[in-house]
SEMARDO-133715 format. One record per atom (N, C-alpha, C): residue in one letter; atom name; y negated, z, x. Coordinates in steps of 0.001 Angstrom, whole numbers, plus 500000, padded with zeros to 6 digits. Atoms other than C-alpha are relative to their C-alpha. Example, Ala and Ser with C-alpha at 12.3 -4.5 7.8 and 13.67 -1.06 7.14 Angstrom:
! residues 2
residuo, atomo, c2, c3, c1
A, N, 501190, 500000, 500890
A, CA, 504500, 507800, 512300
A, C, 498800, 500000, 500900
S, N, 501190, 499940, 499180
S, CA, 501060, 507140, 513670
S, C, 498910, 500730, 499230
***
This chain:
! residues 101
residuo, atomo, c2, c3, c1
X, N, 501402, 499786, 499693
X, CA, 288763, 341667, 357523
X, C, 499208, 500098, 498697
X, N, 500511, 499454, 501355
X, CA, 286499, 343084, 354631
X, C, 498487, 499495, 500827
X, N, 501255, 500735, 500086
X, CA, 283096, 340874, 354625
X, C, 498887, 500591, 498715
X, N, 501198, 499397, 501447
X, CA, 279906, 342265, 352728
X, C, 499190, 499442, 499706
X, N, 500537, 500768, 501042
X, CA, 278885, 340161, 350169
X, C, 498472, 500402, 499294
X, N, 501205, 500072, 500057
X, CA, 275163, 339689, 349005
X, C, 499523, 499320, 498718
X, N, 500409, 500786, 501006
X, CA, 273515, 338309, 346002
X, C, 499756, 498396, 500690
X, N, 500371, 501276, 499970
X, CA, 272867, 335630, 348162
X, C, 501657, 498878, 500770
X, N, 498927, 500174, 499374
X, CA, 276244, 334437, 349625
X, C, 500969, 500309, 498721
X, N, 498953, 499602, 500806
X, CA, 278479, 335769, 346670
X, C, 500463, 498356, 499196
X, N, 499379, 501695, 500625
X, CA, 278817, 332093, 345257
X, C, 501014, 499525, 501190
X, N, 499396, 501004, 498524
X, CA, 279852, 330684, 348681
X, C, 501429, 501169, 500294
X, N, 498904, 498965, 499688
X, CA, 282257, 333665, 349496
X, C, 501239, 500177, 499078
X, N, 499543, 499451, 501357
X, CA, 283483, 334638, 345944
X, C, 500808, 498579, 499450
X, N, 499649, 501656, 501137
X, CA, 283674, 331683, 343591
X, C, 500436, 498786, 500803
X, N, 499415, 500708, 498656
X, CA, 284061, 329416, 346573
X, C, 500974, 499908, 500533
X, N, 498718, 499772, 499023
X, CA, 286814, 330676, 348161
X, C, 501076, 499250, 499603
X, N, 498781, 500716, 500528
X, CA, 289967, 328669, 348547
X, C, 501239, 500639, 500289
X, N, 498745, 499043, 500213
X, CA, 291980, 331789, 348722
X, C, 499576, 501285, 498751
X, N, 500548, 498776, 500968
X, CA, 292284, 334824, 346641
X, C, 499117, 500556, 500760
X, N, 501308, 499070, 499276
X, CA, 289247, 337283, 346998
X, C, 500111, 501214, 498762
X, N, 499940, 498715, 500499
X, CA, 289794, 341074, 346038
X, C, 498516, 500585, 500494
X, N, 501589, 499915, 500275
X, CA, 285791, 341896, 345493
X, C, 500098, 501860, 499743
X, N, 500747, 498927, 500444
X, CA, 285096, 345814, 345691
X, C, 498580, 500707, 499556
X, N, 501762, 499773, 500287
X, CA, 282253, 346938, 344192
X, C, 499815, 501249, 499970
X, N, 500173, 498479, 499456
X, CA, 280705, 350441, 345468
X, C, 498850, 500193, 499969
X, N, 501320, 499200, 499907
X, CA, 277920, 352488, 346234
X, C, 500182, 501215, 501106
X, N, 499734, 498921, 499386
X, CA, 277251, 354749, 349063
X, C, 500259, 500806, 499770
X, N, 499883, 498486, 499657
X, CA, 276956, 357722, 347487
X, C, 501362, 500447, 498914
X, N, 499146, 499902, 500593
X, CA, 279771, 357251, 345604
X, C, 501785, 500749, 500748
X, N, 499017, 499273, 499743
X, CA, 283066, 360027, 346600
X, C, 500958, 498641, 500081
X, N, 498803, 500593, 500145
X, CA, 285718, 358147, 345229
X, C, 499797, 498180, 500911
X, N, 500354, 501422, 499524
X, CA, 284180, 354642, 346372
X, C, 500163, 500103, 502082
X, N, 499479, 499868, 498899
X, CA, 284445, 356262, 350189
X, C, 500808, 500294, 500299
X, N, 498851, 500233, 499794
X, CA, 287766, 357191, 349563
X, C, 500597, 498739, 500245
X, N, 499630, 501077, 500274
X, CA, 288677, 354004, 348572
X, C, 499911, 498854, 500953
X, N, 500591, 500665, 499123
X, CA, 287082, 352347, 351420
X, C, 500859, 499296, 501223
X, N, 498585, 500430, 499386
X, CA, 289791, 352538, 353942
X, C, 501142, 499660, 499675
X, N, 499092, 500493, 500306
X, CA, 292576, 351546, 351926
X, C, 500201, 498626, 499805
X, N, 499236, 501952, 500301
X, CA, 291284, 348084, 350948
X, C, 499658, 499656, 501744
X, N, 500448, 500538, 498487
X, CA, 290020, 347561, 355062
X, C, 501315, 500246, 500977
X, N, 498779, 499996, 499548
X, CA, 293737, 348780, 355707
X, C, 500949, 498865, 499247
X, N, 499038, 501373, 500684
X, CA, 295124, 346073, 353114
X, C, 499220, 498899, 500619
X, N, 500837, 501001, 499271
X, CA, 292122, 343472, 354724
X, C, 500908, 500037, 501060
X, N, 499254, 500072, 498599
X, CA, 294053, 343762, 357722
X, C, 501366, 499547, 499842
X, N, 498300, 500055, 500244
X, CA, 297549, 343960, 356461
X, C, 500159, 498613, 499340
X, N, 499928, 501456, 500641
X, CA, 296740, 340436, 354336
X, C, 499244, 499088, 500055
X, N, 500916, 501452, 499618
X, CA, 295310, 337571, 355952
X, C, 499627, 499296, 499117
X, N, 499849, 501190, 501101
X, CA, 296179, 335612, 353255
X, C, 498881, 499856, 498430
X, N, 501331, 499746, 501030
X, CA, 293439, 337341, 350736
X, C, 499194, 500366, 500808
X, N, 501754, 499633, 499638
X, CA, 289714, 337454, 351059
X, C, 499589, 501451, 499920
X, N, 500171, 498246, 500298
X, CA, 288582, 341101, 351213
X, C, 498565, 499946, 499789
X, N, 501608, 500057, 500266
X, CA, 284574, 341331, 350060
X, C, 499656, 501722, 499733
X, N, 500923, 498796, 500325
X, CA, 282405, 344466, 349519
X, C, 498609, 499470, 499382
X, N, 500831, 500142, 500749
X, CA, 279777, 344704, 347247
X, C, 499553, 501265, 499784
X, N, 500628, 498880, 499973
X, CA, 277274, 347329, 347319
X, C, 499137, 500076, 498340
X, N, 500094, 500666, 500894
X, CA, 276369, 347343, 343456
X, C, 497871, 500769, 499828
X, N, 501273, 499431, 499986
X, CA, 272951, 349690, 344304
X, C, 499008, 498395, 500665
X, N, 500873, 500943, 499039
X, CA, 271849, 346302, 346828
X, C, 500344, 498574, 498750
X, N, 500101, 501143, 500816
X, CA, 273427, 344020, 344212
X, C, 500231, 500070, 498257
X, N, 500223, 499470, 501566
X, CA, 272439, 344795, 340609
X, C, 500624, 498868, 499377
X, N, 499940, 500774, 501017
X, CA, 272514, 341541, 339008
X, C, 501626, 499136, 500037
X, N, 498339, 500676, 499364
X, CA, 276282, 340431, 340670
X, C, 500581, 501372, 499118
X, N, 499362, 498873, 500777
X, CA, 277209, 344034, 338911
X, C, 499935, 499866, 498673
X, N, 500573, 500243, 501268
X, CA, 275678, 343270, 335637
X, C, 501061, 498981, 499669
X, N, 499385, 500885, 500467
X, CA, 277321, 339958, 335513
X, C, 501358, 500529, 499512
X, N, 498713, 499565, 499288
X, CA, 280687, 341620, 336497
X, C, 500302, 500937, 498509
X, N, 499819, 498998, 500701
X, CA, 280141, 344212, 333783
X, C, 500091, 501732, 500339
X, N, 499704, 498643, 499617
X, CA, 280428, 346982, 336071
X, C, 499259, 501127, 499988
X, N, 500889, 498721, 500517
X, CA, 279633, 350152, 334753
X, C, 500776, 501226, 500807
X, N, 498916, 498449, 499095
X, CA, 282164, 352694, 336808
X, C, 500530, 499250, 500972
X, N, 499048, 500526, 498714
X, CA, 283015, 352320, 340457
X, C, 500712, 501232, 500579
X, N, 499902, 501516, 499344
X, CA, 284616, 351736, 342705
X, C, 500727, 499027, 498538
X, N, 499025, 501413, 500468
X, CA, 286189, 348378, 341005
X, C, 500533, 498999, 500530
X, N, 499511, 501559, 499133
X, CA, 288008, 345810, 342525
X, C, 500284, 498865, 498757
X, N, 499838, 501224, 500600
X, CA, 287915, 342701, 341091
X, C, 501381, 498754, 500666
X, N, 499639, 500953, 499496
X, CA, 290694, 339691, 342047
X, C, 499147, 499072, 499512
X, N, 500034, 501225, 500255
X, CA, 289625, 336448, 341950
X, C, 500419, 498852, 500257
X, N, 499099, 501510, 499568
X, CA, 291050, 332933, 342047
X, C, 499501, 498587, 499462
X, N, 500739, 501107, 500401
X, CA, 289360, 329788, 342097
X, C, 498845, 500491, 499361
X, N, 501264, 499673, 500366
X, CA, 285898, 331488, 340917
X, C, 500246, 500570, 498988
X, N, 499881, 499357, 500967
X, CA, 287459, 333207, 338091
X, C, 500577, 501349, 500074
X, N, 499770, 497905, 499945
X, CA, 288267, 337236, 337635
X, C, 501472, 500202, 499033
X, N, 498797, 499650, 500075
X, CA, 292115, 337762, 337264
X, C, 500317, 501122, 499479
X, N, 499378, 498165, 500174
X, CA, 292752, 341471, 337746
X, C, 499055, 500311, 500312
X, N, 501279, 499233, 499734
X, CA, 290775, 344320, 337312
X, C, 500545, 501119, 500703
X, N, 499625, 498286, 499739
X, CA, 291415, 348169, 338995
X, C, 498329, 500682, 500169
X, N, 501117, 498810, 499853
X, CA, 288950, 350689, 338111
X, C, 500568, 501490, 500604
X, N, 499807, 498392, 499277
X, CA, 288648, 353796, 340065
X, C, 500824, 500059, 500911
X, N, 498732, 499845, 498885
X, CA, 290594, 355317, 342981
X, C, 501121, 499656, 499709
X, N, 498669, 500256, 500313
X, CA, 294121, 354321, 343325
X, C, 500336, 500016, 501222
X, N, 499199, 499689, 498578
X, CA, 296473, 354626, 346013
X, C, 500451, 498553, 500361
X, N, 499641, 501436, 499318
X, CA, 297540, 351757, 348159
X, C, 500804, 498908, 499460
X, N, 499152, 500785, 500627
X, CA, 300652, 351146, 346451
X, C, 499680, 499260, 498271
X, N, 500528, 500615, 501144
X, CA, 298920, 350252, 343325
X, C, 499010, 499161, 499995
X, N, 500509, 500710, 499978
X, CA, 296557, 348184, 344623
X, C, 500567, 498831, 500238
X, N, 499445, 501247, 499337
X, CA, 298767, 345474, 345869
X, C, 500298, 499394, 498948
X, N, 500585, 500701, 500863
X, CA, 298828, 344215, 342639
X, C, 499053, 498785, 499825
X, N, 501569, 501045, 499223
X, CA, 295443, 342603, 343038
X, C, 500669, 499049, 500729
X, N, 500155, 500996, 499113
X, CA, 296911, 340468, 345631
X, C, 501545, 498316, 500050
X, N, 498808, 501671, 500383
X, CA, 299903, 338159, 343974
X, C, 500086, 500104, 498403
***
């Protein structure tokens, strides 16, 4: 299940979490970012076991800023409130699974 994260909730969700959390960060009008869209909401499904988040980086500037993110999409891992792995840009399924051990 892929949950959409907020400037105001991203502590509690994110940093919080007492599982991994693979954090995409997008933008509507972004091509590649709606490619990308169904692959992690097909891995959300396929892995209970990680957190799946969305992050809209137009609704959340200052969670992007922190993040550094200057080119999306990006997925972020995280673990225990800290930022693991990075993947910038489209990628295909099998290269995302990475992110998740």
């Amino acid at each position: 299940m892929l949950i959409k994260v907020t400037e105001d909730n991203f502590e509690e969700e994110v940093l919080k979490s007492d599982k991994r959390v693979v954090v995409d960060f997008n933008a509507d009008w972004c091509g590649p970012c709606r490619m990308l869209a169904p692959v992690v909401e097909q891995l959300s499904n396929e892995h209970p076991e990680v957190k799946f988040a969305s992050v809209n980086v137009d609704d959340c500037g200052e969670i992007a800023a922190e993040y550094g993110i200057n080119s999306i999409p990006c997925l972020i891992a995280f673990e225990k409130g800290e930022e693991i792995k990075r993947s910038l840009g489209f990628k295909p399924k099998a290269a995302l699974l990475t992110l998740l051990v």
